[in-house]
C-alpha positions as MATLAB code, in Angstrom:
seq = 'XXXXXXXXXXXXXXXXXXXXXXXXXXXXXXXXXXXXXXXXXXXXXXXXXXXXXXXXXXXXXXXXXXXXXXXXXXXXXXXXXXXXXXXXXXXXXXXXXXXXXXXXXXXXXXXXXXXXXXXXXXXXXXXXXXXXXXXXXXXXXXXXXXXXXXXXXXXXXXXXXXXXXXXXXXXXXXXXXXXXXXXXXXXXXXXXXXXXXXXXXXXXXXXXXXXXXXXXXXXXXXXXXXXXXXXXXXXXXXXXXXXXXXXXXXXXXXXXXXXXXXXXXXXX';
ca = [
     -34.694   41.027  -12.674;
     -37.494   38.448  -11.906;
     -37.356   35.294  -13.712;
     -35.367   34.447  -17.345;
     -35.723   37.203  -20.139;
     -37.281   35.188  -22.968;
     -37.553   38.372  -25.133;
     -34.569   39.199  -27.031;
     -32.962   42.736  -26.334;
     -31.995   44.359  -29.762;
     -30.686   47.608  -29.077;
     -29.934   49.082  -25.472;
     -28.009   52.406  -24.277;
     -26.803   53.331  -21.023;
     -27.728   56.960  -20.665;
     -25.143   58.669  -19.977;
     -22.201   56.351  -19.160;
     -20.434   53.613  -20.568;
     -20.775   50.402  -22.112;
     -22.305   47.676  -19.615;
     -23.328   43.855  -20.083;
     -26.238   43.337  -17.677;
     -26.827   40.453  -15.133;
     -29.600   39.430  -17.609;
     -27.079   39.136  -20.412;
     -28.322   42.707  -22.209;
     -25.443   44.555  -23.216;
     -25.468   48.292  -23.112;
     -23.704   50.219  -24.937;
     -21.809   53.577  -24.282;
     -24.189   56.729  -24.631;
     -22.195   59.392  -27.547;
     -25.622   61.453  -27.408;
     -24.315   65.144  -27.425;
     -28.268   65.829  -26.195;
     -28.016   67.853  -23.183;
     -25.933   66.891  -20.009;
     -24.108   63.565  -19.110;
     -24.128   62.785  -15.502;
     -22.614   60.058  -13.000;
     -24.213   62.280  -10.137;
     -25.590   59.050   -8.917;
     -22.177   56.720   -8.813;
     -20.240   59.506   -6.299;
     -23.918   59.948   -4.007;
     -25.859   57.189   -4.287;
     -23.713   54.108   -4.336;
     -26.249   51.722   -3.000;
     -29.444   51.414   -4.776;
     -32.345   49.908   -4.288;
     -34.464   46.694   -5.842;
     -31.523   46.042   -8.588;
     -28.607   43.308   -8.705;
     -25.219   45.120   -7.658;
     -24.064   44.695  -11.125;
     -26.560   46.519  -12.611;
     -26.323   49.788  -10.200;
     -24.209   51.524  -12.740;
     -27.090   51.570  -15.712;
     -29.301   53.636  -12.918;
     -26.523   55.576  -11.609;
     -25.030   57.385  -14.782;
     -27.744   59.496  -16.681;
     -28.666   61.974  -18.984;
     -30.645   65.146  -18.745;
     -31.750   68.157  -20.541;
     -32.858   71.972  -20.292;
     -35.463   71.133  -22.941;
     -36.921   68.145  -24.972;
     -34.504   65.222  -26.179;
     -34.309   61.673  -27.396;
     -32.585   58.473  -28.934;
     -33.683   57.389  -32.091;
     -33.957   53.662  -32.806;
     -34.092   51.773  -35.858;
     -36.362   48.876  -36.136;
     -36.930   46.853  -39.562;
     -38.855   43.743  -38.846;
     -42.794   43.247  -37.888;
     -43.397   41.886  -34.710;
     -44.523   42.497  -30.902;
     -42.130   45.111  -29.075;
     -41.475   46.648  -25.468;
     -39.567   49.812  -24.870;
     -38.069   49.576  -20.952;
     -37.380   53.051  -19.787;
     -34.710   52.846  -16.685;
     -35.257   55.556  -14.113;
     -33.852   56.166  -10.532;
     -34.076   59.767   -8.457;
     -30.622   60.938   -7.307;
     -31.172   64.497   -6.782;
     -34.348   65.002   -5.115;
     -36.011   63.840   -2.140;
     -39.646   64.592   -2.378;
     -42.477   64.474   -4.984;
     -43.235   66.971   -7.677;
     -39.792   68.160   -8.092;
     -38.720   66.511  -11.457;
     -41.866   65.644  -13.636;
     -41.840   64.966  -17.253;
     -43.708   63.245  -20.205;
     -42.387   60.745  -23.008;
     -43.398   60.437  -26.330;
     -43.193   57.816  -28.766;
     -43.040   58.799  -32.496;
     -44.685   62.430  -31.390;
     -47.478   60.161  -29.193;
     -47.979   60.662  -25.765;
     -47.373   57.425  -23.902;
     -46.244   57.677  -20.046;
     -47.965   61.372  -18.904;
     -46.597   63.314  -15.961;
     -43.897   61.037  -14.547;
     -42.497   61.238  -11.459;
     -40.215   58.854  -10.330;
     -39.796   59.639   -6.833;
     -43.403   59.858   -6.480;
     -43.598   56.073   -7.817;
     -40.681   54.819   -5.933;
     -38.885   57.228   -4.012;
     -34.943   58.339   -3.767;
     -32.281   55.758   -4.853;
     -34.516   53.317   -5.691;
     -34.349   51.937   -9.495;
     -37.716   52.307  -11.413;
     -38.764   50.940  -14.880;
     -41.346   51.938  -17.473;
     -42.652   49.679  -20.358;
     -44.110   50.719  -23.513;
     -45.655   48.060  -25.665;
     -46.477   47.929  -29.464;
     -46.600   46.451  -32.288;
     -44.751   47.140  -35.771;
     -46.856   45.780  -39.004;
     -45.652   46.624  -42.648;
     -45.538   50.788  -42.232;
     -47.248   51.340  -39.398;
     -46.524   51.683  -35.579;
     -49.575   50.372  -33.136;
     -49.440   51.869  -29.827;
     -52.325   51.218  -28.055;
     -55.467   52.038  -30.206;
     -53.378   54.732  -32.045;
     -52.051   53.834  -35.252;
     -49.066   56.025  -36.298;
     -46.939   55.978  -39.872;
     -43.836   54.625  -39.784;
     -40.745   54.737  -41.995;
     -38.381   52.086  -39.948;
     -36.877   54.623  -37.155;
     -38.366   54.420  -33.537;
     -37.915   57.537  -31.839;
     -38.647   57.692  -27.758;
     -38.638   61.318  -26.707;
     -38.475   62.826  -23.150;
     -40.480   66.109  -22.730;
     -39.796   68.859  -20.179;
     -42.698   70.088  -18.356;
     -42.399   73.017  -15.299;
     -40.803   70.679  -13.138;
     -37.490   70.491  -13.692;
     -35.727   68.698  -16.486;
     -36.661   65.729  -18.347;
     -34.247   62.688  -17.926;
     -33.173   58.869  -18.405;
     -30.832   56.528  -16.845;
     -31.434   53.457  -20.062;
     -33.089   52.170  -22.829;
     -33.609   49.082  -23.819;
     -35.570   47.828  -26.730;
     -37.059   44.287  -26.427;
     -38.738   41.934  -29.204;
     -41.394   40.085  -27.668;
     -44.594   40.575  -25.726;
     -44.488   42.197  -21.383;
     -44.448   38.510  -20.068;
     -41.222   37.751  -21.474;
     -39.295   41.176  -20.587;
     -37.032   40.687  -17.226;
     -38.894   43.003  -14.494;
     -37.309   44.483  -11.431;
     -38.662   42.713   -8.141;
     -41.653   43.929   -6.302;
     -40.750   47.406   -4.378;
     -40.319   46.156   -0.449;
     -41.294   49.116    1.845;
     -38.272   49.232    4.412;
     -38.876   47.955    8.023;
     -38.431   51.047   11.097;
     -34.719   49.680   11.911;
     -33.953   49.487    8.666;
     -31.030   52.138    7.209;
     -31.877   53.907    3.795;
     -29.675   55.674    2.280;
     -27.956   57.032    5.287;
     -23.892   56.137    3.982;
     -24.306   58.082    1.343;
     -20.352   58.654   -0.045;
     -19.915   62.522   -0.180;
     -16.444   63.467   -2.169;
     -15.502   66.835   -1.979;
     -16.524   69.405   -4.023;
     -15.701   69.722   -7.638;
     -14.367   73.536   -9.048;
     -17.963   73.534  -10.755;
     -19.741   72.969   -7.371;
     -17.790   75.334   -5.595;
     -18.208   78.181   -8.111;
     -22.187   77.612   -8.383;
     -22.385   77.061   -4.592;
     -20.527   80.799   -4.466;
     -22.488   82.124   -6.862;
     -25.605   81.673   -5.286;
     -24.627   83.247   -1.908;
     -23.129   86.196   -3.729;
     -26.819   86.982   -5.635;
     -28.666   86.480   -1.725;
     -26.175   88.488   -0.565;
     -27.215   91.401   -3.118;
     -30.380   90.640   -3.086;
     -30.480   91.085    1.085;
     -27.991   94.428    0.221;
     -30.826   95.816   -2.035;
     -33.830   95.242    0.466;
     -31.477   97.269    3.368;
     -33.082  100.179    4.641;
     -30.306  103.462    3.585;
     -28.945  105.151    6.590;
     -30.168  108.771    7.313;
     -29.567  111.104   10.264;
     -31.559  110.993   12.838;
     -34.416  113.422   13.407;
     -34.634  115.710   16.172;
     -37.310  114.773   18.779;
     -39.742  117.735   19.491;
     -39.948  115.933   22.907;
     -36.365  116.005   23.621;
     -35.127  117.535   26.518;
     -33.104  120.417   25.055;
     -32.997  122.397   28.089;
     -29.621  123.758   27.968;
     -29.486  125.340   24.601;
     -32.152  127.764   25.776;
     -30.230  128.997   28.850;
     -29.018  132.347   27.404;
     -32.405  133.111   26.504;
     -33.579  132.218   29.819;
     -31.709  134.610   31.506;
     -31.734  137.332   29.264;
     -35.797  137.333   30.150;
     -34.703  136.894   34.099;
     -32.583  140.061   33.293;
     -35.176  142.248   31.476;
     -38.175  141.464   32.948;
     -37.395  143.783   36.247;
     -35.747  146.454   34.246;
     -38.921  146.990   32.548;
     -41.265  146.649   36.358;
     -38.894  149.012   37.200;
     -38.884  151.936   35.140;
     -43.064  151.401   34.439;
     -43.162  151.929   38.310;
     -40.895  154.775   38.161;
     -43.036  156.194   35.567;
     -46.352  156.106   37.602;
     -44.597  157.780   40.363;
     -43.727  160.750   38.539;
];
């Protein structure tokens, strides 16, 4: 992170892994969301991210994702300046407009049609902040002014790209100027390795059975589009001379007999 936090962290989640005190002193505690899936895809093949302190790889490593729309809900009590940081980092795809996704705050749109590899590429960590402001029952994001009954809720919405998802969460008090930021993103020099010793471990049972699966429906799906196999026609052009011998002959043979006896009968 670049410079000292000033803000004060009051509530901060791991997505999809365990508990985790930061190298800025934030601790994170264990995700027991039963929303969607919990993965550590990231820890077995992407152990070296990115424009974050070593210590803090695991909190963009381990995530969690969903099939549809999910959240965290987040109590907050006390008026005063806010910033929601939204941790991201792509570990599954490797080009744009694979995995894009909106978030909503309290049913408000407030980061449209995010794509993290777009922003920062593969393996790299990424973070989005949300400012407002609480005052007696109302949430201020923005110009919008929204009701509010003490519970913060930050929702991630699946568009047709893939599934929404989130690596942390961390709620600050305070204003954007005193919320730890990662470092500026560096663009790698030509002799520079990315990504390239990437751990592979070997296939889980899962993996294996999915991997199978999908050959077996492209092999049935190739089966289906096979032409059948029918007998060959016969070729009018074919040379089919010797099946016509007998008849052949059987002309040769008549032929004369019939000269014969017409000349016969113009004699007489």
């Amino acid at each position: 992170p670049v410079g000292e936090a000033k803000a004060r962290a009051i509530w901060a989640v791991n997505c999809g892994g365990d508990g985790h005190r930061g190298v800025d002193g934030v601790l994170y505690n264990a995700d027991t969301s039963d929303a969607g899936v919990a993965s550590d895809h990231g820890v077995h093949h992407v152990p070296i991210l990115a424009r974050v302190h070593p210590q803090d790889r695991i909190i963009y490593q381990t995530e969690r994702y969903s099939f549809e729309n999910f959240g965290y809900k987040i109590p907050v009590h006390k008026n005063g300046e806010y910033v929601l940081t939204l941790k991201f980092s792509e570990v599954y795809f490797g080009s744009a407009n694979q995995k894009v996704f909106d978030i909503w705050l309290n049913k408000q749109p407030v980061i449209v049609g995010l794509d993290i590899f777009s922003k920062v590429g593969y393996g790299t960590a990424h973070d989005e902040y949300v400012q407002f402001k609480i005052k007696d029952n109302s949430l201020l994001i923005g110009d919008y002014k929204l009701n509010f009954n003490g519970e913060l809720e930050v929702e991630f919405i699946k568009t047709q790209y893939d599934n929404p998802k989130v690596n942390a969460i961390v709620l600050y008090e305070g204003t954007i100027k005193d919320v730890p930021q990662l470092p500026p993103l560096e663009k790698p020099s030509e002799d520079e390795v990315i990504q390239d010793d990437v751990i592979h471990e070997e296939e889980s049972a899962e993996e294996v059975a999915e991997r199978n699966r999908v050959i077996q429906e492209k092999q049935k799906a190739a089966a289906a589009h096979k032409k059948v196999s029918r007998p060959k026609k016969a070729n009018p052009y074919e040379d089919n001379g010797p099946q016509y011998w007998p008849i052949l002959i059987s002309i040769g043979i008549f032929l004369p007999t019939v000269i014969l006896l017409y000349n016969k009968q113009r004699s007489a």
